[in-house]
Backbone bond lengths (Angstrom), bond angles and torsions (degrees), N, CA, C in turn:
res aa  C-N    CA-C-N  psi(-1)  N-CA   C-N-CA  omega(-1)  CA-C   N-CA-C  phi
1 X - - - 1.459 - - 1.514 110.80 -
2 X 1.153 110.00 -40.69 1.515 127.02 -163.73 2.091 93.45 -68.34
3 X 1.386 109.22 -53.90 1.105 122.22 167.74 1.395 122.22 -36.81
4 X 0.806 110.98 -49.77 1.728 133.74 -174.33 1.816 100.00 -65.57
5 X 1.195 109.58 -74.91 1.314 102.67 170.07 1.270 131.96 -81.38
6 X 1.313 129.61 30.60 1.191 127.12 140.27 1.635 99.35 -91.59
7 X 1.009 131.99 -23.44 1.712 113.18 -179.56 1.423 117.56 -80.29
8 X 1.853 108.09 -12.06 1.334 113.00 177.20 1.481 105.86 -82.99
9 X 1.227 122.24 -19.72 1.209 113.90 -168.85 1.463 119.64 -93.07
10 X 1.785 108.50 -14.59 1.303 121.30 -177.26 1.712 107.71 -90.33
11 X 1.225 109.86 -10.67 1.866 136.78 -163.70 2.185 77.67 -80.90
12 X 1.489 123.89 -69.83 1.092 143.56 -121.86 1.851 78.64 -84.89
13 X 1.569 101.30 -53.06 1.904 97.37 -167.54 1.356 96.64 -71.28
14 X 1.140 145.56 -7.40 1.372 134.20 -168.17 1.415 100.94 -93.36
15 X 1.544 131.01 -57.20 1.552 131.65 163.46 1.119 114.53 -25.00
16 X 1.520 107.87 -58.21 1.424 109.52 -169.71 1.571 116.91 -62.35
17 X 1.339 125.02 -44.65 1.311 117.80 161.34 1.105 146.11 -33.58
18 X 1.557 89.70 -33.62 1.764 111.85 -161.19 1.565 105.91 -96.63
19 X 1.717 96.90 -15.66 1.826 108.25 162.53 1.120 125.06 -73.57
20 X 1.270 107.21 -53.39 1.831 122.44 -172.05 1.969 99.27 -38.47
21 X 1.691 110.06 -63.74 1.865 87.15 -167.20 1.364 100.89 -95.87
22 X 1.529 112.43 42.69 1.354 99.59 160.87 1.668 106.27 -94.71
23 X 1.721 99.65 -27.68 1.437 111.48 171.61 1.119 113.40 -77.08
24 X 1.436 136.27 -14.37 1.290 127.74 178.26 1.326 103.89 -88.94
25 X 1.178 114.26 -28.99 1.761 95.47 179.06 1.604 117.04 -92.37
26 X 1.487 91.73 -1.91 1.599 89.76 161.63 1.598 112.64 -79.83
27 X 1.229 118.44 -24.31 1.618 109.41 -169.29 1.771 100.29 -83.42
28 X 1.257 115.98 -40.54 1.330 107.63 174.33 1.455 117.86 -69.83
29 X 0.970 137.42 14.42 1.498 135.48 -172.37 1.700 90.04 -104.81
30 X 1.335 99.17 -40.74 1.787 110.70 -171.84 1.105 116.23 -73.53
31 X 2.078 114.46 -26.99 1.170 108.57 167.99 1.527 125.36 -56.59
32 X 1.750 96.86 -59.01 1.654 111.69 160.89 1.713 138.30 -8.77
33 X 1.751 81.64 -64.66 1.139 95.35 -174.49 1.709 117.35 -76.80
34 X 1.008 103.16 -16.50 1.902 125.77 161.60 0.865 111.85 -56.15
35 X 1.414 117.85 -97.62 1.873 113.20 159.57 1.675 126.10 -15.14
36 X 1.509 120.15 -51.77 1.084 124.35 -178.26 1.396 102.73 -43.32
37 X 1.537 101.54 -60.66 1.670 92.51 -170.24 1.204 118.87 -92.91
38 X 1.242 136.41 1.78 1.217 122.45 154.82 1.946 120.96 -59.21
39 X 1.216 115.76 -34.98 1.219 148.94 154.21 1.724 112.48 -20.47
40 X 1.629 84.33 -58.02 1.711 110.10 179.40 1.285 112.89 -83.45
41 X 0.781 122.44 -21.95 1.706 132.16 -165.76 1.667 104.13 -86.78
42 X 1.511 101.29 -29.97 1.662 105.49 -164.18 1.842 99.66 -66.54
43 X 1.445 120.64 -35.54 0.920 118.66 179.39 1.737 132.65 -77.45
44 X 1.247 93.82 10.23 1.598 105.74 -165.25 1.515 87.58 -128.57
45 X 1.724 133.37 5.12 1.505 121.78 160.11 1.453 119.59 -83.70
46 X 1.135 140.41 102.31 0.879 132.21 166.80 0.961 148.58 -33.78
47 X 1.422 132.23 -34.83 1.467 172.78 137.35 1.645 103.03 -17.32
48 X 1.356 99.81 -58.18 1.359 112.62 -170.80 1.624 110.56 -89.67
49 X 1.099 124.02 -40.00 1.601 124.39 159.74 1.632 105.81 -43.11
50 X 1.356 127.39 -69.49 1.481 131.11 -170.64 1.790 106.82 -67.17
51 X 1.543 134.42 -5.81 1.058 122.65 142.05 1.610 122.23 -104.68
52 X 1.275 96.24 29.51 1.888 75.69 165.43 1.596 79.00 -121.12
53 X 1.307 146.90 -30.75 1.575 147.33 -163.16 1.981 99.86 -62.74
54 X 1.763 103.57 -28.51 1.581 110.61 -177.98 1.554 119.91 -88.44
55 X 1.600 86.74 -17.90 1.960 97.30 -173.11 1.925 85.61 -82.93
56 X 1.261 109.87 -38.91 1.846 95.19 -167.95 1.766 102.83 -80.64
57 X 1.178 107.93 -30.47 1.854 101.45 173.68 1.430 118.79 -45.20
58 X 1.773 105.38 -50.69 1.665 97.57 -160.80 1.806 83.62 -95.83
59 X 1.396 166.34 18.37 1.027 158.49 141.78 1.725 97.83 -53.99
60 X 1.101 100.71 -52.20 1.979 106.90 -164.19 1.659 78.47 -61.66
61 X 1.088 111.95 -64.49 1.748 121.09 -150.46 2.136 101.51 -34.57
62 X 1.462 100.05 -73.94 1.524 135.88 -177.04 1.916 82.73 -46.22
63 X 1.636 134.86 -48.57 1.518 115.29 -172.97 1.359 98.99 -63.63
64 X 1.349 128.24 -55.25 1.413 140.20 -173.76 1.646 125.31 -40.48
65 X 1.720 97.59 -31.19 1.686 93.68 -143.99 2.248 73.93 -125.43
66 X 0.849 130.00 -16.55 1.322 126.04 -172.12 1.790 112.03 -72.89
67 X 1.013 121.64 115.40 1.335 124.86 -160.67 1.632 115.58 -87.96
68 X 1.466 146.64 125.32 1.183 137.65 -160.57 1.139 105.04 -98.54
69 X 1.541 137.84 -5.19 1.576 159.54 122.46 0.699 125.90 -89.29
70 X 1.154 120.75 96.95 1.933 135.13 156.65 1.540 109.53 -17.99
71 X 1.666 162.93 103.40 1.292 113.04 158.06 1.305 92.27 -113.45
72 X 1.484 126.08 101.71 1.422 124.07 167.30 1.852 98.77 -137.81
73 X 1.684 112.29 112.42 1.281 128.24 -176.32 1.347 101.88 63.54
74 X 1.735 138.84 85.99 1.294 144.07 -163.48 1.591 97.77 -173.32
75 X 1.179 108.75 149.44 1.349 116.52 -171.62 1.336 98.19 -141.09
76 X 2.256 96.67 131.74 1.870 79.05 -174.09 1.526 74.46 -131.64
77 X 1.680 120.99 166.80 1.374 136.10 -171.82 1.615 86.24 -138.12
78 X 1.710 105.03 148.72 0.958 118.45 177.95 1.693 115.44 -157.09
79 X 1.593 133.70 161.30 1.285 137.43 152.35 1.715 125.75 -97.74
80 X 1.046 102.13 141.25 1.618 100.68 -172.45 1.258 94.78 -127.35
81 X 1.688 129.59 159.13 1.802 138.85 173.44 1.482 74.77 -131.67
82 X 1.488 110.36 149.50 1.468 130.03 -160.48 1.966 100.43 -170.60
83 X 1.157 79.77 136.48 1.921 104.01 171.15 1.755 106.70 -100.72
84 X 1.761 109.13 144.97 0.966 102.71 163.25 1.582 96.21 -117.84
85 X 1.491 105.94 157.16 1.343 130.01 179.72 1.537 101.65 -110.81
86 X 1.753 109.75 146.70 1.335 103.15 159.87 1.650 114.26 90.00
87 X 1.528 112.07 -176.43 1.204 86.65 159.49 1.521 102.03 104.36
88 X 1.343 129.21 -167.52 1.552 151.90 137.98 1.730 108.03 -41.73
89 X 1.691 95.53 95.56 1.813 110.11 171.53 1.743 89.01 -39.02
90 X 1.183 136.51 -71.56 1.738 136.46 -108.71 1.993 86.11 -87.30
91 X 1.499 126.32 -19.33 1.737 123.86 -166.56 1.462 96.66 -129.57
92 X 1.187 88.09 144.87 1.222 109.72 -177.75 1.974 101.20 -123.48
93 X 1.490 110.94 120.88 1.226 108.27 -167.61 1.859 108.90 -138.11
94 X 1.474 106.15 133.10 1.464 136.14 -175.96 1.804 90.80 -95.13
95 X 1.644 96.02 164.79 1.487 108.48 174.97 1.412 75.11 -150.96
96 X 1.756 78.30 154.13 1.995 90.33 146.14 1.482 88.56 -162.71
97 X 1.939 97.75 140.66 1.215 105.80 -158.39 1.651 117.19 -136.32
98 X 1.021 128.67 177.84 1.682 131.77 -158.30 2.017 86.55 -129.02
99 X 1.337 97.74 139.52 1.385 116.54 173.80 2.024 112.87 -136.06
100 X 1.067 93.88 146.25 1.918 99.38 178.94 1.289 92.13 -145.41
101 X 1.503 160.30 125.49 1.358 156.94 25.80 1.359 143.60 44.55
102 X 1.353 110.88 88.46 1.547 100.26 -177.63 1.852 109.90 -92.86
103 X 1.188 111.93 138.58 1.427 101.49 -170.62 1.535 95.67 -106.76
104 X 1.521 114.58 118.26 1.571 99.96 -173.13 1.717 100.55 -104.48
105 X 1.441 115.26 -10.13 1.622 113.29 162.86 0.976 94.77 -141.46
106 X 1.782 119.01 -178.06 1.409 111.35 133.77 1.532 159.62 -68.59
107 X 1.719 82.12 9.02 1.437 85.40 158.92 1.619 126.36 -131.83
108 X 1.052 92.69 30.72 2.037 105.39 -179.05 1.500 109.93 -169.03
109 X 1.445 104.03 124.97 1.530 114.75 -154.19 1.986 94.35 -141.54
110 X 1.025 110.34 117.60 1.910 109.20 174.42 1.688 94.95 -95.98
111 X 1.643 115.27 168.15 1.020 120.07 -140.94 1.341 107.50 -173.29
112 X 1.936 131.81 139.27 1.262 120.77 151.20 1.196 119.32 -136.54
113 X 1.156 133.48 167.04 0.910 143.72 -169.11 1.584 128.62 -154.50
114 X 1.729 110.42 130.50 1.471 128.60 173.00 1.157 118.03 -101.50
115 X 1.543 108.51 115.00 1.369 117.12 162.04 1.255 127.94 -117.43
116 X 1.824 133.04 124.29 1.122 155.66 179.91 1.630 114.37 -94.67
117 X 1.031 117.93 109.15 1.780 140.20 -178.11 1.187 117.81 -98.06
118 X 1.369 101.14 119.82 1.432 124.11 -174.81 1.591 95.87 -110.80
119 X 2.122 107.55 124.88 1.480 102.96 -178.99 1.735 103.14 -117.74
120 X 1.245 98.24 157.80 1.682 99.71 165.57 1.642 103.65 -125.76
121 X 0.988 116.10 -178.00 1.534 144.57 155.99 1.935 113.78 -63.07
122 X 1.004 119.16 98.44 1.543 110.67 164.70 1.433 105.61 -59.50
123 X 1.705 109.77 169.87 1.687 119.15 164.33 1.037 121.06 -43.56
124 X 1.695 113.89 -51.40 1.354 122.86 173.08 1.624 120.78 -68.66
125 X 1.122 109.63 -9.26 1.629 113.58 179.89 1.172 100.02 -92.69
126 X 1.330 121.49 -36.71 1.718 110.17 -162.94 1.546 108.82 -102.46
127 X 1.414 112.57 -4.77 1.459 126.16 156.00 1.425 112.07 -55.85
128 X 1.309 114.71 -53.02 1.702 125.16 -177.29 1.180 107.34 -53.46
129 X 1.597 118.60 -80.51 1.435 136.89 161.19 1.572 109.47 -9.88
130 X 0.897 109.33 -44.71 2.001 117.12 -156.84 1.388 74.03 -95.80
131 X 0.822 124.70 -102.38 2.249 109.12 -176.75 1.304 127.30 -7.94
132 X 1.274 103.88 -59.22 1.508 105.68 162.16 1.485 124.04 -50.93
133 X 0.977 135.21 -46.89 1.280 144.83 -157.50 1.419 106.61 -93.76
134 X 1.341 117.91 -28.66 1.685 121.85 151.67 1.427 118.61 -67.97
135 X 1.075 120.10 -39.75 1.603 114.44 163.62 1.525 126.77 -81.45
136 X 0.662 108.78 -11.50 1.969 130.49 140.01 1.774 98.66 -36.53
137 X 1.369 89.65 -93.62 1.475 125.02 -140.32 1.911 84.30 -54.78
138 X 1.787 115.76 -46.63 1.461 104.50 -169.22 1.996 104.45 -77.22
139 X 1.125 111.69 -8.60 1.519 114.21 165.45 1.202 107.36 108.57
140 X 1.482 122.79 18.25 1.575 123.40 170.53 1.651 109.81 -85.82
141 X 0.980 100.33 -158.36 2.017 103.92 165.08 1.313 123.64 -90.32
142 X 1.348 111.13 177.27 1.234 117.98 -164.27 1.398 115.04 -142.94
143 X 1.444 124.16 128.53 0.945 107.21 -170.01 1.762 104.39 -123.41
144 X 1.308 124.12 120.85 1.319 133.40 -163.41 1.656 103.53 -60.00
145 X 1.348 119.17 -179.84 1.506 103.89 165.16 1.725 89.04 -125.74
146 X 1.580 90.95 148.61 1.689 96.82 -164.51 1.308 110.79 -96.32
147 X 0.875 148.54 119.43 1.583 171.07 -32.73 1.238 142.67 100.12
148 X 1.568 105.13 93.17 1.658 97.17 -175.43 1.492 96.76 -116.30
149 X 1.473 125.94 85.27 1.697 114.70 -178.59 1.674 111.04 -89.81
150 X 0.962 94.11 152.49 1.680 123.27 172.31 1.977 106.65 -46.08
151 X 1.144 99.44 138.65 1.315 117.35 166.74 1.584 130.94 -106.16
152 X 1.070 109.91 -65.30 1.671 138.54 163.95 1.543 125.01 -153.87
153 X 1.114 95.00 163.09 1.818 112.81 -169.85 1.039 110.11 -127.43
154 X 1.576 135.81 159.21 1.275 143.23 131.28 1.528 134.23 -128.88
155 X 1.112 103.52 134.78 2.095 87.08 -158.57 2.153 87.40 -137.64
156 X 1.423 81.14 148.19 1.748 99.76 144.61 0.907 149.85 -123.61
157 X 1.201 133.66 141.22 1.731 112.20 -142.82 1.897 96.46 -151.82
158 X 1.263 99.59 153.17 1.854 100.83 -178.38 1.609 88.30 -118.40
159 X 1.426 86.59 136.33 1.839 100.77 171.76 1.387 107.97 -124.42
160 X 1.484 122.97 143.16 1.147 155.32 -136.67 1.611 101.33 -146.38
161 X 1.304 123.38 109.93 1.690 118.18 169.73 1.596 105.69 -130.19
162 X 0.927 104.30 89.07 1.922 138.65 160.72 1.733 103.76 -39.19
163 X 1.522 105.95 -45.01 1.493 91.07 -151.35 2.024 96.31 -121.31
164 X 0.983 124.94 114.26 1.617 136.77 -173.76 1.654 113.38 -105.01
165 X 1.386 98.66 135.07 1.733 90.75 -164.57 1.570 112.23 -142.02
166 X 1.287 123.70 -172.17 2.058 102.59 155.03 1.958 83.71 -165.68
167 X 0.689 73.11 164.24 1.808 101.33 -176.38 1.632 126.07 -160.15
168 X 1.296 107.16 146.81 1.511 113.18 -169.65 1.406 118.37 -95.28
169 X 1.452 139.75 94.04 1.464 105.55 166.88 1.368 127.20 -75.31
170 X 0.810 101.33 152.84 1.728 127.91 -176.90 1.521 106.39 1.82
171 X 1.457 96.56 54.88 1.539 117.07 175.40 1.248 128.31 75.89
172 X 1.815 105.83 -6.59 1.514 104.07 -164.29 1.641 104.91 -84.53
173 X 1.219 131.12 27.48 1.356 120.10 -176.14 1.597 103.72 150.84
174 X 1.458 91.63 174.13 1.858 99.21 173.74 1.695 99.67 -112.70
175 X 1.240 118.05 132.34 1.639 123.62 167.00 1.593 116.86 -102.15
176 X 1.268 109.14 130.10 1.681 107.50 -174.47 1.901 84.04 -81.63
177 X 1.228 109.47 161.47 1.184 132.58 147.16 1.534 140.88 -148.56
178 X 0.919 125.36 164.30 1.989 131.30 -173.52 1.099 104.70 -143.09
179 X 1.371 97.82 123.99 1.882 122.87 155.65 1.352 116.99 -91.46
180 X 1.429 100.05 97.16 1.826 107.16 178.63 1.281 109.80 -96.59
181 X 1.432 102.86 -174.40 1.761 117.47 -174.15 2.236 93.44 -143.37
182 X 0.344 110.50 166.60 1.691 129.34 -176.78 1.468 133.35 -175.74
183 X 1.404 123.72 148.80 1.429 115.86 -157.72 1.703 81.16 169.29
184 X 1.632 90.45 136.82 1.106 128.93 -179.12 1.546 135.61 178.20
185 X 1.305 126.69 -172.73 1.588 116.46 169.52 1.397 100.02 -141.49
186 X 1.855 95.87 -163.14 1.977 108.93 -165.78 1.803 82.95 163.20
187 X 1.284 68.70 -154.10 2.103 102.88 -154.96 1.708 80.25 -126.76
188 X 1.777 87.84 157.26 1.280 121.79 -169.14 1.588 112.74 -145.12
189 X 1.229 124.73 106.64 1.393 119.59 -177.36 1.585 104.28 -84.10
190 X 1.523 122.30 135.54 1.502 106.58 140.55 1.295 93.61 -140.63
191 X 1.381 89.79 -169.99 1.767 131.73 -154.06 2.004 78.94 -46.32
192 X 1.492 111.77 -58.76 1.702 88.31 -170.82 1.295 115.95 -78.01
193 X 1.039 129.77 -10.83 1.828 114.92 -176.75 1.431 101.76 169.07
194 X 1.024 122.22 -156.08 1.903 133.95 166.71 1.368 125.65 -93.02
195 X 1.329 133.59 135.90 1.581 125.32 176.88 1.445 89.94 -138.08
196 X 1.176 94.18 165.83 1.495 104.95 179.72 2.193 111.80 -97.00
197 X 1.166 106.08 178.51 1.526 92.44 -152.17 1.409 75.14 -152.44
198 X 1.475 113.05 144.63 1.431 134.21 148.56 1.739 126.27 -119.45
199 X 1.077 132.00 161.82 1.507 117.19 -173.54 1.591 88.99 -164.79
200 X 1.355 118.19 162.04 1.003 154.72 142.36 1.759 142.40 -152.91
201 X 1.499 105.50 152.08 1.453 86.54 -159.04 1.707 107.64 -168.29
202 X 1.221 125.68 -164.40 1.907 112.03 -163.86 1.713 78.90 -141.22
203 X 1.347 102.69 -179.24 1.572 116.33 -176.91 1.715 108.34 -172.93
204 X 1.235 76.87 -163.42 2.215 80.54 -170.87 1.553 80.05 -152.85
205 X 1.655 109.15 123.13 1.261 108.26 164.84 2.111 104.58 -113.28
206 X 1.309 109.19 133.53 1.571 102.80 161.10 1.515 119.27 -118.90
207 X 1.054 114.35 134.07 1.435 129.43 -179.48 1.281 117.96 -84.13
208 X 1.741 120.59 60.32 1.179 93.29 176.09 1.409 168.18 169.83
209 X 1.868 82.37 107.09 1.513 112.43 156.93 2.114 100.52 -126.81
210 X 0.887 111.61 -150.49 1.475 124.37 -175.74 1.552 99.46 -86.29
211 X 1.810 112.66 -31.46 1.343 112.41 -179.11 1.042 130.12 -132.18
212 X 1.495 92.36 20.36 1.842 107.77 -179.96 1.413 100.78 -121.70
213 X 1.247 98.70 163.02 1.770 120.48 -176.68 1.391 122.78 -160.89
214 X 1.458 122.42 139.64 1.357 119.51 178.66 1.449 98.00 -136.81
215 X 1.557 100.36 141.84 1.518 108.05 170.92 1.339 118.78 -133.80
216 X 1.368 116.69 140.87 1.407 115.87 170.31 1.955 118.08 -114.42
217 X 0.843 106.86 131.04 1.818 129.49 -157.30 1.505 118.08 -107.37
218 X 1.325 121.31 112.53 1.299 125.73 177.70 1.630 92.65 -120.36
219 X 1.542 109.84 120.12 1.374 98.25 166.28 1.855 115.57 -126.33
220 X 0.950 137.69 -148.82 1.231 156.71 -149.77 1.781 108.15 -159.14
221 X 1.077 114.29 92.41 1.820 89.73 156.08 1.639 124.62 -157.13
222 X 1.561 112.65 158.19 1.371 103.77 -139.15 1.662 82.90 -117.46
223 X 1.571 126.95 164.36 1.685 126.65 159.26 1.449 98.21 -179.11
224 X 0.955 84.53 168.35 1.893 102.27 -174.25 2.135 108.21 -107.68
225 X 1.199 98.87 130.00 1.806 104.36 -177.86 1.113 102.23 -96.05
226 X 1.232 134.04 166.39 1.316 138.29 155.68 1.899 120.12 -110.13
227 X 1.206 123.23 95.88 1.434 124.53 -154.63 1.193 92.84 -101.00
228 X 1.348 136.32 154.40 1.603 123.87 154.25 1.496 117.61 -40.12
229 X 1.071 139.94 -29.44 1.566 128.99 -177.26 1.313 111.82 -94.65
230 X 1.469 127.90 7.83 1.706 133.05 136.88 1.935 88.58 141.45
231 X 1.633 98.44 179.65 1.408 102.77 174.00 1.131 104.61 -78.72
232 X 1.293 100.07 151.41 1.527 136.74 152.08 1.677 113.45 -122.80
233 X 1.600 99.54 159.63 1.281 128.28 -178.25 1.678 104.82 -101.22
234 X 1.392 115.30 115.10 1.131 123.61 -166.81 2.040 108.75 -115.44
235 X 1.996 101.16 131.80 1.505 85.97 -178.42 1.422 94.10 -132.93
236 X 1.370 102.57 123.70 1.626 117.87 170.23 1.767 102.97 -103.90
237 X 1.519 91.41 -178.77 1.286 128.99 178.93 1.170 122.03 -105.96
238 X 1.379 154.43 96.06 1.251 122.76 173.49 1.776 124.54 -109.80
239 X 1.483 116.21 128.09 1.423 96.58 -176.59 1.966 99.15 -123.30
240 X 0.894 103.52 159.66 1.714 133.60 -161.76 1.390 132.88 -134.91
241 X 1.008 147.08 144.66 1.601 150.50 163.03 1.401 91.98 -147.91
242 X 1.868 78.70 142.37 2.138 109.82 -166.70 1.670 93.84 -141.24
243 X 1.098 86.54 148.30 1.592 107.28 155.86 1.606 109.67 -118.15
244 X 1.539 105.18 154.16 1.427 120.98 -179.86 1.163 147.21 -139.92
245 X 1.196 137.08 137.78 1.488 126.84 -166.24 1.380 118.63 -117.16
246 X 1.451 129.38 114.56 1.255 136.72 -174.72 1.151 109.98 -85.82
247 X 1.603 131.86 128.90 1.313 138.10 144.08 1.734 111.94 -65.30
């Protein structure tokens, strides 16, 4: 008898063992499957889709619209070397020029600017010249080549940048940049006297460090020369690259 129930009792602890992780792996399967769908469910709340779609909008927005240069009340000065196009066939004429900038936001900045002109002789100018100067030299006439070139400028001009951007080169950094527009007038010295000068024109400004700047300049500008064979209204091109320094 005694026998008997010790085998019933060793029958009873052994079941029970062999129950317990049958129940434990039933409760973790249930945990699982809980989680699973809560998991699933997150995507079918609406609530929660339209605030994570608002947390990534204004993140993009704040990369887009956050400026890596301040320019609000800042003053930046700069030099530019510049080609003119156009113009008087017989000269061919260089500038290099002085800039001061007041930036009263970032998006509207007034401005002046000095430019000093350096002229040469084109092919066709120094073709003439060299003719001339042979019919000189054999004792016929001479006919000069007529020429009224540019000396220096000074203009003021309001700039306007509409379009704000940033870009990476080749990984080494992020560069702010601005697509402006500008237009303004001034005085114009040449060889005969002063005229007055108007210009307008677009550019590419990049920002970049906090106190560096580079710009590249396409402008427009119009003035009248005075040649010996009467005025004319003269329309060049002018294009440029500057570096700059922000206060």
């Amino acid at each position: 008898m005694k026998t008997t129930l010790k085998l019933l009792s060793l029958s009873v602890i052994a079941a029970a063992f062999m129950v317990s992780p049958a129940m434990a792996a039933g409760k973790a399967s249930a945990k699982k499957a809980t989680l699973a769908d809560d998991i699933d469910s997150l995507g079918g709340n609406q609530e929660l889709m339209e605030m994570a779609q608002n947390i990534k909008s204004q993140t993009r927005t704040r990369i887009v619209q956050d400026r890596i240069v301040e320019r609000r009340n800042r003053v930046e000065f700069g030099v530019s070397y510049g080609s003119v196009f156009g113009g008087d066939s017989y000269v061919k004429t260089q500038s290099l020029g002085l800039a001061a900038d007041y930036h009263i936001t970032p998006r509207w900045s007034l401005g002046v600017r000095y430019y000093d002109y350096g002229n040469k002789l084109t092919d066709e100018g120094q073709r003439i010249f060299d003719q001339a100067k042979k019919n000189y030299e054999a004792g016929g006439r001479a006919y000069a080549v007529d020429i009224d070139y540019p000396e220096n400028a000074a203009l003021a001009v309001v700039n306007w940048y509409p379009i704000y951007g940033k870009t990476s080169f080749l990984d080494m950094g992020v560069t702010q940049f601005d697509i402006y527009l500008l237009a303004g007038g001034g005085q114009m010295t040449l060889s005969s006297g002063t005229t007055s000068l108007m210009t307008a024109g677009a550019g590419v400004g990049a920002w970049i460090t906090k106190h560096i700047s580079a710009r590249a300049e396409m402008r427009y500008q119009t003035y009248k020369d005075q040649p010996v064979t009467g005025s004319r209204s003269l329309d060049t091109v002018v294009g440029s690259l500057g570096i700059g320094f922000i206060l």
